[in-house]
C-alpha positions as CSV (number, residue, x, y, z in Angstrom):
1,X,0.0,0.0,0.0
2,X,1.3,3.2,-1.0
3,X,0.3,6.4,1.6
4,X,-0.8,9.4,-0.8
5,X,0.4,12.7,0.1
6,X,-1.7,15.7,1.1
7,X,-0.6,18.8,-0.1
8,X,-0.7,22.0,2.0
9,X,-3.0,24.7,1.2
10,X,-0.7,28.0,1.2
11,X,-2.9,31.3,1.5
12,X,-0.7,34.4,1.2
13,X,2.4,34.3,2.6
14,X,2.0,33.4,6.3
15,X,1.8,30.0,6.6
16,X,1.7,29.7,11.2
17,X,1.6,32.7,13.7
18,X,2.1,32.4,16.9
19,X,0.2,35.3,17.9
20,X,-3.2,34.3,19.6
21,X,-4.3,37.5,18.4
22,X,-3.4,37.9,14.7
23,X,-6.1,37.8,11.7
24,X,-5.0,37.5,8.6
25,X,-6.7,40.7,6.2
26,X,-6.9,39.5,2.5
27,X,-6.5,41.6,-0.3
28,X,-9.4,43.0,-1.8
29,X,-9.9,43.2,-5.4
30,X,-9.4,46.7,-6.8
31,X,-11.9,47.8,-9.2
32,X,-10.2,48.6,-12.5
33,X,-10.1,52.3,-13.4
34,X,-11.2,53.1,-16.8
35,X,-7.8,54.1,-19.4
36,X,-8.8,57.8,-19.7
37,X,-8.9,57.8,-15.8
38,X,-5.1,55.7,-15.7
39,X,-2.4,57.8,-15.5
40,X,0.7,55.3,-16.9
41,X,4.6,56.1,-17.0
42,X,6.6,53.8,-19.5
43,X,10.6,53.1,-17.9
44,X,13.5,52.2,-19.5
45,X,15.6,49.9,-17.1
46,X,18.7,48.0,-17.3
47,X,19.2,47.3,-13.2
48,X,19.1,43.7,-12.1
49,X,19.1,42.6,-15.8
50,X,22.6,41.7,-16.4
51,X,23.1,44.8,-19.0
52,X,19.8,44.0,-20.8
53,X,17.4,46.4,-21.4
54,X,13.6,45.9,-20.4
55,X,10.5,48.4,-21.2
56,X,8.7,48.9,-17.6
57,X,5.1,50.4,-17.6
58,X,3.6,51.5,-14.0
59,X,1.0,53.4,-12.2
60,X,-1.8,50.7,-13.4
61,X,-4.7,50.5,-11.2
62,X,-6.9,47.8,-11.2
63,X,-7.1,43.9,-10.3
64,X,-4.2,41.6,-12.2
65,X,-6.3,39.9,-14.6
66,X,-6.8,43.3,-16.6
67,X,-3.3,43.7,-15.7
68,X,-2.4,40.6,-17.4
69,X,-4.9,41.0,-20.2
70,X,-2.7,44.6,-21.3
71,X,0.5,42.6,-21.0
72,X,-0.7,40.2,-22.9
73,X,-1.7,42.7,-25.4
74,X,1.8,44.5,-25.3
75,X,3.8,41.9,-25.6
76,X,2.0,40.7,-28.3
77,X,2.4,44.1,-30.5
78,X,6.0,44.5,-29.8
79,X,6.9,40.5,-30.5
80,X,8.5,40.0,-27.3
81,X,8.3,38.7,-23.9
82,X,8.0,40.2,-20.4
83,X,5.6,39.7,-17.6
84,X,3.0,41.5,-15.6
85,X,2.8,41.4,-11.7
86,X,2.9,43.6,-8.8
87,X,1.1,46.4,-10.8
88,X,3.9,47.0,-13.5
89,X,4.4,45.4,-16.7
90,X,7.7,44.5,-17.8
91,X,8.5,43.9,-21.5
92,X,11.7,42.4,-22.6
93,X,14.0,45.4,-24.9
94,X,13.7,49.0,-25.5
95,X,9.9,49.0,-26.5
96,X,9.1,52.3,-25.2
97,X,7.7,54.4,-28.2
98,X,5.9,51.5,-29.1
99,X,4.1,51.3,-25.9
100,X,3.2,55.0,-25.5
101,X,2.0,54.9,-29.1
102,X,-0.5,51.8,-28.4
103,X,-1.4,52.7,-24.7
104,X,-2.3,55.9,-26.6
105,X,-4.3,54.5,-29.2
106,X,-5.9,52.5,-26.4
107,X,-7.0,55.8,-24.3
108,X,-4.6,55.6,-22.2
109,X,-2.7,58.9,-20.6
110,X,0.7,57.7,-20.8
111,X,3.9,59.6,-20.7
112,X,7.8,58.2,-21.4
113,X,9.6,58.9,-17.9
114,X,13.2,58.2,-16.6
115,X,16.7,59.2,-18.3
């Protein structure tokens, strides 16, 4: 007979506390703002990247499967890769007058920022 093994449930990122007194607040979903309401900056950034260059868009508001969905659509465009979390999108190369140009077309307000 073989035992099967259970897998733990992990919610968030506190797993025991030994505080008899400590509730555990989950996130609540942030309604999406609408794109003529979002106010986006577009980055160049090179730090923690080994030299490469990576196309960083922040200041979206709004829960991460839109989030995703506009990453999606970005990376898409520009034929790259790059991810979305934490509120930023990340796009693999210099991609930044592409991006304004599409978040633009989109209805987005958008402006390059950085060096």
């Amino acid at each position: 007979m073989s035992k099967k093994k259970k897998k733990k449930k992990i919610v968030g990122d506190v797993m025991y506390s030994t505080n008899p007194d400590f509730e555990y607040e989950m996130e609540e979903d942030v309604e999406t703002l609408l794109p003529s309401e979002q106010d986006l900056r577009v980055w160049l950034d090179r730090k923690h990247r080994g030299g490469k260059q990576a196309t960083l868009v922040k200041g979206f508001i709004g829960n991460n499967d839109d989030l995703k969905d506009l990453g999606k659509l970005l990376k898409t465009k520009c034929g790259v890769g790059g991810s979305s979390k934490d509120g930023e999108i990340i796009i693999q190369g210099d991609h930044r007058g592409k991006v304004v140009d599409i978040l633009k077309n989109l209805g987005y307000k958008v402006k390059k920022a950085g060096a």
